[in-house]
C-alpha positions in Angstrom: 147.9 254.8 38.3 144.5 253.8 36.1 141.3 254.2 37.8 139.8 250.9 38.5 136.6 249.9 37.2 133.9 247.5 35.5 133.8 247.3 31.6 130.3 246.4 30.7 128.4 247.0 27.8 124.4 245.9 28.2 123.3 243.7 25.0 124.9 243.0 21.5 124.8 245.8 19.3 124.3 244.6 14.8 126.4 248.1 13.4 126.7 248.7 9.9 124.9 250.0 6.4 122.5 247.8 5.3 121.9 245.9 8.9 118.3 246.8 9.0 117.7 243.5 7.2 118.6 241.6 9.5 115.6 242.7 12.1 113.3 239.8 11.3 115.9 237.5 11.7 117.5 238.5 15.3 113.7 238.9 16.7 113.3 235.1 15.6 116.6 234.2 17.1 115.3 236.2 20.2 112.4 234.2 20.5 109.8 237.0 19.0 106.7 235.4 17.8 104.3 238.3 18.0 106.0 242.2 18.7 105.0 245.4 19.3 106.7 247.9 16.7 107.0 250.8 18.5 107.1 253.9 16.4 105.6 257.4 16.3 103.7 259.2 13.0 106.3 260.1 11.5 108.3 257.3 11.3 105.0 255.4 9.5 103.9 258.2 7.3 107.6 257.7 5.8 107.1 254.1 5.3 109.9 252.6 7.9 107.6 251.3 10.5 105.8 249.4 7.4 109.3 248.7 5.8 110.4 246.8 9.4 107.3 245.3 9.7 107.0 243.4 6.6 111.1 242.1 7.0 110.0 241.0 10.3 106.8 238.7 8.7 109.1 237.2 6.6 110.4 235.2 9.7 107.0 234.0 10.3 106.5 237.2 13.3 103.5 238.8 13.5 103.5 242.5 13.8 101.1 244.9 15.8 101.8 248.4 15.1 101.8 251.4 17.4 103.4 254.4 16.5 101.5 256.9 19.4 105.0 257.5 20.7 105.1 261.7 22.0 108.0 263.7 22.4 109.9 262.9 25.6 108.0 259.7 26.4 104.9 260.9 28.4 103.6 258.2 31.1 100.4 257.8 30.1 101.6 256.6 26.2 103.7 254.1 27.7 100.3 252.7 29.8 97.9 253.2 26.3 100.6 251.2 24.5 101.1 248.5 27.2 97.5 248.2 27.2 97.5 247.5 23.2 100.5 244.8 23.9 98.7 242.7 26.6 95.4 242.5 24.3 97.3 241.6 21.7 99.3 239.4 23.7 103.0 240.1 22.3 106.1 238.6 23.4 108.4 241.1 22.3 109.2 244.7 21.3 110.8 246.2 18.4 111.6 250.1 19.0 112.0 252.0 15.3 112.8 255.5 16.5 114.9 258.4 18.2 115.2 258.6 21.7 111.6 259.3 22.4 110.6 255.9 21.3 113.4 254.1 22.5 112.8 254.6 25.7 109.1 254.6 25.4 109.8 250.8 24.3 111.7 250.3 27.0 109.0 251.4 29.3 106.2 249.8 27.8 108.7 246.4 27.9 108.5 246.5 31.5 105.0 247.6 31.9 103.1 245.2 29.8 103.8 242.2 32.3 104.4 244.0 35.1 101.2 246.3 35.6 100.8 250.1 35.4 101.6 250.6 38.8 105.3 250.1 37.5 105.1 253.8 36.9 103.9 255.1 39.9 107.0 253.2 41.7 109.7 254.4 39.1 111.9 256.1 41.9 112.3 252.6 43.8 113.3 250.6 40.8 116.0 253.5 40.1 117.2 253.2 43.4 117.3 249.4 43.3 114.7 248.9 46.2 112.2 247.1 44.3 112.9 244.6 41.4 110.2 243.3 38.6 108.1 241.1 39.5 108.0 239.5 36.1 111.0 240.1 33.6 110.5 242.7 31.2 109.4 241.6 27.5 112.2 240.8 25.3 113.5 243.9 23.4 115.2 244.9 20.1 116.0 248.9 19.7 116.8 250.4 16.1 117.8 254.2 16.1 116.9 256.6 13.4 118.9 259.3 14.8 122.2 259.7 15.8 122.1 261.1 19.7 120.1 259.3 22.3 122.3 256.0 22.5 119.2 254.8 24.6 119.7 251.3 22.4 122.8 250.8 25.1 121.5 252.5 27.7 119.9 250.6 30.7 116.9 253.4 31.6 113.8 255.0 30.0 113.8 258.2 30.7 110.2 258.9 31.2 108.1 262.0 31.5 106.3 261.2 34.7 102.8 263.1 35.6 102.9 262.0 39.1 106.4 262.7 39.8 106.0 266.1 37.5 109.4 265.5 36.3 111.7 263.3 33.9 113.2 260.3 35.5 114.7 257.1 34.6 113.0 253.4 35.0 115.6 250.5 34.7 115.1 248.9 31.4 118.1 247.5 29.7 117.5 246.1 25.6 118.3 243.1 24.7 119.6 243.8 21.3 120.1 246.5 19.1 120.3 247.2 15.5 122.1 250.4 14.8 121.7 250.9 10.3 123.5 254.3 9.9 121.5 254.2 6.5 118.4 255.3 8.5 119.4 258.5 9.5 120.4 259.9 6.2 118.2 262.9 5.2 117.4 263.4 8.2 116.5 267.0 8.9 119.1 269.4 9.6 118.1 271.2 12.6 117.6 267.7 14.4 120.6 266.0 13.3 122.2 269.3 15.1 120.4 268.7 18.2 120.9 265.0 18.9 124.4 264.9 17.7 125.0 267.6 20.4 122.9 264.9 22.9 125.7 262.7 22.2 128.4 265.0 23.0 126.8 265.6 26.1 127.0 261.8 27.0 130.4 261.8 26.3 131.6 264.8 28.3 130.0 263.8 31.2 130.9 260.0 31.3 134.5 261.7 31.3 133.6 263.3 34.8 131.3 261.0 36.3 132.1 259.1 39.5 132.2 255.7 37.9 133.8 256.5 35.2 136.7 254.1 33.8 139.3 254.4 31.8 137.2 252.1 29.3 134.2 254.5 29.3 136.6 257.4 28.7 138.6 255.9 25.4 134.6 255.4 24.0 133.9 259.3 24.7 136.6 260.5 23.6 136.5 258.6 20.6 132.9 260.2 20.1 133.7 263.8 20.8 136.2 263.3 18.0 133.9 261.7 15.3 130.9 264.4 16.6 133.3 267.2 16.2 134.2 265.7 12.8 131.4 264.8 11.2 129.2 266.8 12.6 129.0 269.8 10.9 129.4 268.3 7.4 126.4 266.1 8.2 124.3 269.3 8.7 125.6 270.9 6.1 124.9 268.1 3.6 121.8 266.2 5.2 122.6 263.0 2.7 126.5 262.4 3.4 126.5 258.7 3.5 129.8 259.0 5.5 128.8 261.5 7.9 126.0 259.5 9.4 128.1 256.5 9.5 130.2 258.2 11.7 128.0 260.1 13.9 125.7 256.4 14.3 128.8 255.2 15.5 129.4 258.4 17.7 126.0 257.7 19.4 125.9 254.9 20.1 129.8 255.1 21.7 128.6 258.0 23.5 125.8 255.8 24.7 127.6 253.2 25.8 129.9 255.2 27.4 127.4 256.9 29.5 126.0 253.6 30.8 129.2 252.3 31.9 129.8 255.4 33.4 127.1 257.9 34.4 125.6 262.0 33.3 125.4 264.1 35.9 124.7 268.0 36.6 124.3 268.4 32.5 121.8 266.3 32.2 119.9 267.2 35.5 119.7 270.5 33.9 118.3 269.2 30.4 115.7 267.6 32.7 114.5 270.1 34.5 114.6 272.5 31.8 113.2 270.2 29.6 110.4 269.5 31.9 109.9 273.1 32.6 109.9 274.5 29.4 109.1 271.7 26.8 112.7 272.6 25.0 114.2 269.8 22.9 116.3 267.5 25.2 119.2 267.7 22.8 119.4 272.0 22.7 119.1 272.1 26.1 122.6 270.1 26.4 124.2 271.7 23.6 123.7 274.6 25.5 124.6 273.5 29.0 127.5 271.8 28.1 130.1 274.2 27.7 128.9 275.5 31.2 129.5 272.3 32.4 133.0 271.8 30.5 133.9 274.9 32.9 132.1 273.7 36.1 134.7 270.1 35.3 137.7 271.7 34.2 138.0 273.0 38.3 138.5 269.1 39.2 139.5 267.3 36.0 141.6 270.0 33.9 143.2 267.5 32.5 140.5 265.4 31.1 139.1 268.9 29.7 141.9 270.0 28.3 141.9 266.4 26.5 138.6 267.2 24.6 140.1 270.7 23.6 142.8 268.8 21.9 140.6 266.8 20.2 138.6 270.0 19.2 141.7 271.6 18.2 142.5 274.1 20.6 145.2 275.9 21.4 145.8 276.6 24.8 147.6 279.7 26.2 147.1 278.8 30.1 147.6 275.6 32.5 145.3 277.1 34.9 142.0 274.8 35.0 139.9 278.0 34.9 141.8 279.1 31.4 141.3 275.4 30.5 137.5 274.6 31.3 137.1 278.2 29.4 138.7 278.0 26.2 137.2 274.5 25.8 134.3 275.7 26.6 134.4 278.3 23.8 134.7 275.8 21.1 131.6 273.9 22.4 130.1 277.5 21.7 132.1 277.8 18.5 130.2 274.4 17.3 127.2 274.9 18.3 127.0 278.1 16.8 128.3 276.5 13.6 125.5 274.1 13.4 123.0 276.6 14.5 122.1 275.7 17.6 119.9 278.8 18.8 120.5 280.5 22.3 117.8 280.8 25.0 117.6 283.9 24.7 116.4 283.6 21.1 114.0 281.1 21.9 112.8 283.4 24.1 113.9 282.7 27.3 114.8 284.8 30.1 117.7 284.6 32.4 114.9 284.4 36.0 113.2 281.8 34.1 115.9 279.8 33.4 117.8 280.0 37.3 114.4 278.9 38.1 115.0 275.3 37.6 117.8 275.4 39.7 115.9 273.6 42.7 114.9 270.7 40.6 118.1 270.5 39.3 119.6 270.6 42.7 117.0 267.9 44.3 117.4 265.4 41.6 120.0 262.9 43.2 121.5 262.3 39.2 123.2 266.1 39.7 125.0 264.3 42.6 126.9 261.8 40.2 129.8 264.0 39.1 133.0 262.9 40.6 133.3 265.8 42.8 131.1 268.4 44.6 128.7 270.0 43.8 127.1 273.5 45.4 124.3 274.7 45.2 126.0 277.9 44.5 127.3 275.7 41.2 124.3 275.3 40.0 123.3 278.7 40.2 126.7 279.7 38.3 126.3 277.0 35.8 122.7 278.0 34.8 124.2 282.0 34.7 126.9 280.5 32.2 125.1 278.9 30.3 122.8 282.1 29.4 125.2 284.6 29.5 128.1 282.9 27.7 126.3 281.9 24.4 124.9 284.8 22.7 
């Protein structure tokens, strides 16, 4: 019998080459008069943020610029950039970025009319005991990397001072522009990182308690394109047909993960993250196949589904041989696209089984469809070190 379950998908998403053009028209038809393009430097010393800006003035929108976005969405950018947005009184936001500024435009949506205090209250919007007060400011999200799916996603995941951890504030877009043409070129070593994000997002809406048989066809469908495409895009950093693939991967992945849910994986990128300042995306290349393992014990089946895709060959029923040998070829991958080990970023095993108590706090480990030990954390931090050398 099919699991039962809600198919949603959070705002309209524009896919395809070229759709970047389109920007100025959809914030008119949004009712944009005046937005915030939020960006960081690097996306303006390239020339995109200008580029977006001046399509969106040709619908008669004015455009402030910020592009003081920081690497995994630090609170007190999203208050300096909400700050900016009520002086200059803007009734929209336009997000040009990977998943950093996504979700820091997200953030600063719901902060600029709802007061700074939003962030100091982040865990009781999450858990649905407080609503906005005022709706958050209409939204448009544009990708320039392949990974995040945060255009589809309905939180922010911010880095939170107070909290002294990464969490999620509520925050669905209202649109999203997804131009695969804006991630080609981009560098190697990143596309590695947040294609592997994606993969993440898909192996754990597989395993998640809410997942549906809809949210599973869409990561499935990811893992197979990721596995794919991949490779050849770090390989060749300007394959035109690569990228189209892996922006529709991501974003898949992404929705995918809404629909359903992450869980332990991505409570351990967290914490690590947090901990450690390690890119979000090579901390879940290298915690999923640790997680693959950890599943395989309750959905073999479902594990032994993403091996097929990957092309394995399977010697053993047993869920253990199963979650294993799948695992392996997460490994096999990552190693393939250089994804480097803890240990050689200098890591040691004490340092990393020292996040298991914030991994084992935050309620998101909770969400796999099954149970969780303590005891599994513990073993899936020692996997993850120990099995990728």
């Amino acid at each position: 019998m099919l699991k039962s379950g809600v198919y949603t998908q959070l705002s309209p998403v524009l896919f395809g080459n070229g759709t970047l053009q389109q920007v100025g028209k959809k914030a008119k038809e949004l009712g944009m008069n005046k937005v915030l393009l939020v960006t960081d430097k690097k996306i303006s010393e390239i020339g995109y943020a200008e580029k977006v800006a001046n399509i969106i003035r040709e619908e008669d929108v004015q455009v402030v610029i910020w592009d003081g976005v920081e690497t995994d969405c630090p609170d007190y950018t999203v208050t300096a950039a909400a700050a900016i947005g009520r002086e200059k009184a803007v009734d929209g936001i336009v997000g040009l970025g990977g998943g950093s500024t996504l979700d820091s435009a997200k953030a600063i949506a719901a902060v600029i009319p709802n007061g700074d205090e939003v962030l100091q209250e982040i865990v009781l919007y999450l858990t649905g005991q407080k609503n906005y007060a005022v709706k958050p400011i209409t939204m448009l999200l544009i990708p320039t990397t392949s990974g995040t799916g945060s255009e589809s996603t309905f939180v922010s995941v911010i880095s939170s001072e107070i909290m002294q951890c990464k969490i999620g504030l509520p925050c669905p877009p209202d649109y999203a522009i997804v131009d695969p043409e804006l991630t080609v070129g981009c560098p190697a070593f990143i596309t590695a990182f947040t294609g592997m994000d994606a993969f993440s997002h898909a192996n754990e809406a597989l395993t998640e308690g809410k997942n549906t048989p809809h949210s599973d066809l869409l990561a499935y469908e990811a893992i197979r394109l990721i596995t794919k495409w991949l490779p050849i895009a770090v390989k060749d950093i300007n394959n035109a047909e690569a990228r189209e693939n892996l922006a529709l991967a991501s974003n898949f992945a992404g929705i995918a993960f809404n629909e359903s849910g992450v869980h332990m994986g991505h409570s351990t990128a967290h914490a690590l993250g947090h901990m450690y300042h390690i890119s979000h995306g090579i901390c879940c290349a290298l915690v999923t196949p640790a997680i693959i393992e950890f599943a395989a014990k309750t959905y073999p089946e479902k594990m032994k589904k993403i091996g097929e895709i990957m092309g394995v060959t399977f010697s053993s029923e047993e869920p253990e041989a199963i979650g294993k040998a799948v695992g392996n070829a997460v490994r096999k991958l990552c190693k393939e696209i250089q994804i480097p080990s803890f240990r050689e970023q200098g890591f040691t095993k004490e340092q990393i089984l020292a996040a298991k108590p914030m991994i084992y706090k935050e309620p998101l480990c909770m969400s796999f469809g099954g149970t969780i030990t303590e005891q599994d954390v513990v073993t899936t931090l020692e996997t993850l070190y120990d099995g990728y050398q």
